[in-house]
N, C-alpha and C positions, 0 to 999 in steps of 0.2 A: 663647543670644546670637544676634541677628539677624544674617542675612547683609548684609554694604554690596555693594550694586553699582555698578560704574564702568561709565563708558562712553567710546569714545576719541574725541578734540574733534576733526575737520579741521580746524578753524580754528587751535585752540592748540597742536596737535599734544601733546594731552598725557591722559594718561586724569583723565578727570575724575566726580564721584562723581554718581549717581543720584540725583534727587530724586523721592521719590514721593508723588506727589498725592492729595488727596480720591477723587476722580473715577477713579484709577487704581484707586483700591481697592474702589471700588463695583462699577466695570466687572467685575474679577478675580471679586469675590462675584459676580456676576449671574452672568459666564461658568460659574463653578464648578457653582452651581446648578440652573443649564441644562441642563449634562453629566449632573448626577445625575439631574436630571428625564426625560431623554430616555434615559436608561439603568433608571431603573426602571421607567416604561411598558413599555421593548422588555422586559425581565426578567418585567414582567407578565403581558405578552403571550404569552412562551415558555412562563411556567408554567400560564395557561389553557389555552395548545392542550395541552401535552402533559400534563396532569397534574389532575385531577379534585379538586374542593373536596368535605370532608367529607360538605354536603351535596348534592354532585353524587353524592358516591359510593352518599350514603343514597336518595336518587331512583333510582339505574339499579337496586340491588339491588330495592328494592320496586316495581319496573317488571318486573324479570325473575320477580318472585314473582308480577308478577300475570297476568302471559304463561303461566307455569305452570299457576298457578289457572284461564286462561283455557280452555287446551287443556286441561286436564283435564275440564271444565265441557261441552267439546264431545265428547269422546268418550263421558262420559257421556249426552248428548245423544243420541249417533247409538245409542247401546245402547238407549235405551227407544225409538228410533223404528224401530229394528229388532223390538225385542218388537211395537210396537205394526200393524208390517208382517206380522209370521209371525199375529198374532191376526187381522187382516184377510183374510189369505190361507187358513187354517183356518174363519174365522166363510164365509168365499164358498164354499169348496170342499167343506167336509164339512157344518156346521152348518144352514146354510140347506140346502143340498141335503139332508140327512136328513129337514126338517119341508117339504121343498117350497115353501119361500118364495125371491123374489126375492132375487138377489144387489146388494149393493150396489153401485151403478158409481161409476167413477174422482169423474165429476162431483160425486157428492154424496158420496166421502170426500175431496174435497180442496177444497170450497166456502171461501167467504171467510174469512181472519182476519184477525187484529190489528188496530189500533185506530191510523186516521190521525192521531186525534188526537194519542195519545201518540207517537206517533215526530214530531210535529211539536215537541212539548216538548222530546223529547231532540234535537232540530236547534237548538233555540233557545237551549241550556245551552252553556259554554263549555266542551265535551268535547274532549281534543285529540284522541281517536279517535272522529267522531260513528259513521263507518259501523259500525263494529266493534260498539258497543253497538245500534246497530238490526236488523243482520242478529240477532245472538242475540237479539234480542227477537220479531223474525217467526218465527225458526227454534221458538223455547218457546211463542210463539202457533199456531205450525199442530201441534205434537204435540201442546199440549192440545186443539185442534178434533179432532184423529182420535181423540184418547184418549174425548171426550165422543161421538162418532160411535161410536166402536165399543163404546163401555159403553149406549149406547143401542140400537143393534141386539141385543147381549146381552140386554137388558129382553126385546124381541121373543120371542128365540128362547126363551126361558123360560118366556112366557104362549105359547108354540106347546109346548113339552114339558109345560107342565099341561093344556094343552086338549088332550093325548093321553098321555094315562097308561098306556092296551097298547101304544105304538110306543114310549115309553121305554121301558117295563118289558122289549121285545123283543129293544133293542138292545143285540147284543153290545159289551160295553163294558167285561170284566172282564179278567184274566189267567188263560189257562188255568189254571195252576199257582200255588200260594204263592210269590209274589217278591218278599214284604217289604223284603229288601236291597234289590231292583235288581241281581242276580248274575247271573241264569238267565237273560237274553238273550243267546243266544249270535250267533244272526244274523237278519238284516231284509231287508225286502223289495226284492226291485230286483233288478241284477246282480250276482253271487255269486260267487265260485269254489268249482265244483262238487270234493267230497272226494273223488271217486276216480277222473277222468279230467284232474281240474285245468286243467281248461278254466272262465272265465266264463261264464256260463247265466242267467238271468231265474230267480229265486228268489222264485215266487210265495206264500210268505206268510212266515212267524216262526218262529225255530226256540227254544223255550224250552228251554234244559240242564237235566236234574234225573235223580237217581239212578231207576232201577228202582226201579216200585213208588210210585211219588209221586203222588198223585191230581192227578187231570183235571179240572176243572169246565166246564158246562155257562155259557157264558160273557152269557148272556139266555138270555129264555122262549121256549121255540119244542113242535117236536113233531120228535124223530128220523124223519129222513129217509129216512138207508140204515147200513147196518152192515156192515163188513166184516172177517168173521173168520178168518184164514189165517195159523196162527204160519209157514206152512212157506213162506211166500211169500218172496222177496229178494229181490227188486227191487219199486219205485212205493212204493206209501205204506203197503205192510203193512196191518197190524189198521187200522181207520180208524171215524171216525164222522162223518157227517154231518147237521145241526141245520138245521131250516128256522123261521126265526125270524116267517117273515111279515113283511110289506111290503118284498119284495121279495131281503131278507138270507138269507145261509147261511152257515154256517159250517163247515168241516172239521180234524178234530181227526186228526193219523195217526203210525204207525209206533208204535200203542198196543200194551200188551200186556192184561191179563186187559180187558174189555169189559164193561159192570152194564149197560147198556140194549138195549132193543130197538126195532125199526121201528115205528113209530105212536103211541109213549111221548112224552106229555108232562112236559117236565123247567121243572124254574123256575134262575134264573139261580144263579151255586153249589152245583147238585147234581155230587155224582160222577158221571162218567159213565164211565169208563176209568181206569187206570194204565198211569204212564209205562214204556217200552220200547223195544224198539230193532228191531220187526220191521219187512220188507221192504230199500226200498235205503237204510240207514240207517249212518252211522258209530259212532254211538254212543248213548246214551240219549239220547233226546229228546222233546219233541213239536213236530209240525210245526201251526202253526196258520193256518187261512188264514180271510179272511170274503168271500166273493163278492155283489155288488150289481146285481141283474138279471140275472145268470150273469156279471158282469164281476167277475174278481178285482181287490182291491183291497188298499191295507195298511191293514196291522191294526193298526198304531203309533198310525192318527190315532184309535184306539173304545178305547185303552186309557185312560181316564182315569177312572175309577171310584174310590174309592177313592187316588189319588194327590194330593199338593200340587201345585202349581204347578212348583217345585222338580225335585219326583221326575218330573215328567211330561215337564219337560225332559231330563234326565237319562238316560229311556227311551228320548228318540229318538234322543241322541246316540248313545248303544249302536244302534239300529238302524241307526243312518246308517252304520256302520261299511260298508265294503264289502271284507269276509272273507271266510273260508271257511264255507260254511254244510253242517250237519249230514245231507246229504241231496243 
């Protein structure tokens, strides 16, 4: 039942009844209308700011998968431009240096890349992150330039090792002892803590661990040097051998026990030349292995690559990089 409304007359002094018109009622609707309008805009507008649509939700999540992918993409990145660093710094330091060729300079490993053109394509597309997709495209264009740079100095250095087959065949390049595993590096070149004053010292070559008794190899071609045999000795490097490999190389093998060669013996690379021991200033079995380069000692981590993968040859240095205590 509708409500009647009165109203009170000053005139008649009397309350008298409401009439309500077309136009009041229109008004009433428009008003009503109004209010809901301007209340669900503002309702609108609260639940935009604070509150994310299905597909807002599905955009941030595939936003943050691709920021994931993104960084991932880059640390992968800086890993192969790190291998492609240590192979640059290897190819200048030892590679060229062994065959006497020039080293590469900064200039012509870091010459021009990428393609103006294509980065002007991707300014042109309607990327919301242009820069983000151009830097990783300079950063994948100048790793592949040092990649093609340093796989073509390799070509090099390989027509230099055919065009001398006796200064391959010289270079010490093997492991003294069988170290299949990768076990028997006990300690590497560089600073050390020496085993029985425990003091740090300059640990001038390799200490490979291996039981009494473990053969020695002749690690390239050369012709015995000097021979040093004194079980009774304890201190310096005991039983010892030394390999003169020609062009310049030498190698010394110590702290041997029984000794198969003698002074002016030519050995080919993997002959016995000794078994392991533990004579002179020695903690334990071992052999100490060192390679000198014009009388300059040097390590012997970067000539062991013989015979190893890629992998293992890593693996090796890590163990050498250790700076522990060395056997000697």
């Amino acid at each position: 039942m509708a409500r009647i409304k009165y109203y009170y007359d000053t005139e008649t002094c009397r309350y008298e009844r409401a009439k309500v018109t077309s136009s009041d009622i229109v008004f009433n609707v428009l008003g009503f209308f109004s209010v809901a309008l301007v209340m669900a805009i503002a309702f609108v507008l609260i639940y935009n700011t604070y509150f994310d649509s299905p597909s807002e939700i599905r955009l941030k999540k595939e936003n943050k998968e691709l920021q994931a992918y993104y960084e991932n993409l880059q640390e992968e990145m800086d890993e192969v431009n790190e291998v492609i660093v240590a192979l640059e710094e290897r190819d200048n330091n030892i590679y060229r240096k062994i065959y006497e060729a020039e080293p590469l300079g900064p200039t012509i490993r870091e010459a021009g890349h990428g393609g103006a053109e294509e980065y002007k394509r991707i300014m042109e597309k309607g990327l919301y992150d242009k820069e983000l997709v151009i830097n990783t495209f300079k950063k994948i264009d100048k790793i592949k330039r040092k990649a093609s740079i340093q796989n073509q100095s390799f070509d090099e250095i390989m027509q230099l090792a055919r065009d001398n087959q006796a200064m391959l065949s010289s270079l010490p390049c093997i492991q003294p002892v069988k170290n299949r595993e990768l076990t028997k590096l006990a300690s590497g070149f560089g600073m050390r803590i020496n085993p029985f004053h425990k003091g740090r010292v300059m640990h001038s070559g390799i200490d490979f661990a291996a039981p009494r008794g473990t053969e020695v190899f002749a690690t390239g071609n050369g012709e015995v040097k000097f021979v040093k045999d004194n079980s009774e000795l304890q201190t310096g490097y005991g039983n010892y051998v030394e390999i003169d490999h020609g062009f310049g190389y030498v190698t010394k093998y110590a702290h041997l026990g029984e000794i198969k060669v003698k002074p002016g013996q030519r050995v080919q690379r993997g002959d016995i030349i000794a078994y392991v021991s533990s004579s002179g200033g020695s903690a334990a079995p071992h052999v100490h292995y060192e390679i000198m380069k014009d009388n300059q000692k040097i390590d012997p981590a970067n000539f062991l690559i013989q015979g190893l993968s890629h992998k293992e040859y890593q693996k090796l240095l890590t163990l050498a990089s250790h700076e522990n205590q060395s056997f000697d």
